[in-house]
N, C-alpha and C positions, 0 to 999 in steps of 0.2 A: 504494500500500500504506500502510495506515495503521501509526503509531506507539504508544510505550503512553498518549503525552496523548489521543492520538485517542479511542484507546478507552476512558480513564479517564474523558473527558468526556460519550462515549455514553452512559458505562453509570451516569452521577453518580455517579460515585466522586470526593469531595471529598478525601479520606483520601487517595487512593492520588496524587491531581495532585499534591498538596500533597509529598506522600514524593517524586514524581519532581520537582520546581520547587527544592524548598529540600533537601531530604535527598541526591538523585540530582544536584544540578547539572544537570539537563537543559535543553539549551541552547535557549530559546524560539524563538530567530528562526530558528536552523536546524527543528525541529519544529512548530512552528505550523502555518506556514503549508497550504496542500493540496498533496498528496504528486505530484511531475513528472508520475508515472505516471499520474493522474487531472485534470490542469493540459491541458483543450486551447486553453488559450489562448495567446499569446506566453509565453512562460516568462521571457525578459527585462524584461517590462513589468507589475513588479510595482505601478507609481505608478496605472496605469490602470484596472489589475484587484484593488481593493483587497480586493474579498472573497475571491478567493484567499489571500491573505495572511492574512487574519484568521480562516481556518476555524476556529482550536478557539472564537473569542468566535463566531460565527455557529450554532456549534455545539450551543452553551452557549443561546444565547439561542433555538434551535427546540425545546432541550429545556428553555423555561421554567425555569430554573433559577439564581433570581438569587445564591445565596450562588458558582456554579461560574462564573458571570458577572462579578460584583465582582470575585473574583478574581484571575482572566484578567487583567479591566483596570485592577487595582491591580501585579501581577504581571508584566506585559508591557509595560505603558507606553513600555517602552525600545524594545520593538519595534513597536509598531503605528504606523502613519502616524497625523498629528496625532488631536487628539482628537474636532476638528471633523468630521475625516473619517469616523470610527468611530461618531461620531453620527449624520451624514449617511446610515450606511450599515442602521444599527441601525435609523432610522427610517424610511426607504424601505423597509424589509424589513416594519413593524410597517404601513404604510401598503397596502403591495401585500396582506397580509394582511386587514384592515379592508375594503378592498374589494373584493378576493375574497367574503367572507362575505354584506357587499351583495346581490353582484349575483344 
């Protein structure tokens, strides 16, 4: 079940992240990540499954939307595994793309 970042992020609502991150206190690292109930993967092995972890940035970056992107990764940095990683992950995502279109 998603949260209201989730759906803030759906629907680029900048305005309204923004009101739940800094106005709401809403807590990133518990809300981020993707919700148990949609998680089939170990739920404990968050190191290995870093895109689970990172749903609202993966989120953000399928809906091309880089001011809701910056964001995220100015906004969460406390949360997200390093930063190498979130690039590693961003750009495997942008590469599996590219060559979908290819082929």
């Amino acid at each position: 079940m998603w949260n209201p970042l989730h759906f803030a992020v759906y629907y680029q609502n900048l305005d309204l992240l923004k009101y739940f991150i800094k106005e709401m206190k809403v807590n990133m690292a518990l809300t981020a990540p993707r919700p148990p109930a949609e998680n089939e993967r170990e739920a404990v092995n968050n190191e290995r499954y870093t895109e689970d972890k990172l749903m609202l940035v993966v989120m953000a970056y399928n809906k091309r939307n880089p001011a809701i992107l910056k964001f995220l990764l100015d906004e969460g940095y406390k949360y997200w595994p390093s930063k190498k990683t979130v690039e590693k992950l961003l750009r495997s995502r942008l590469i599996e793309e590219l060559t979908s279109r290819i082929e």
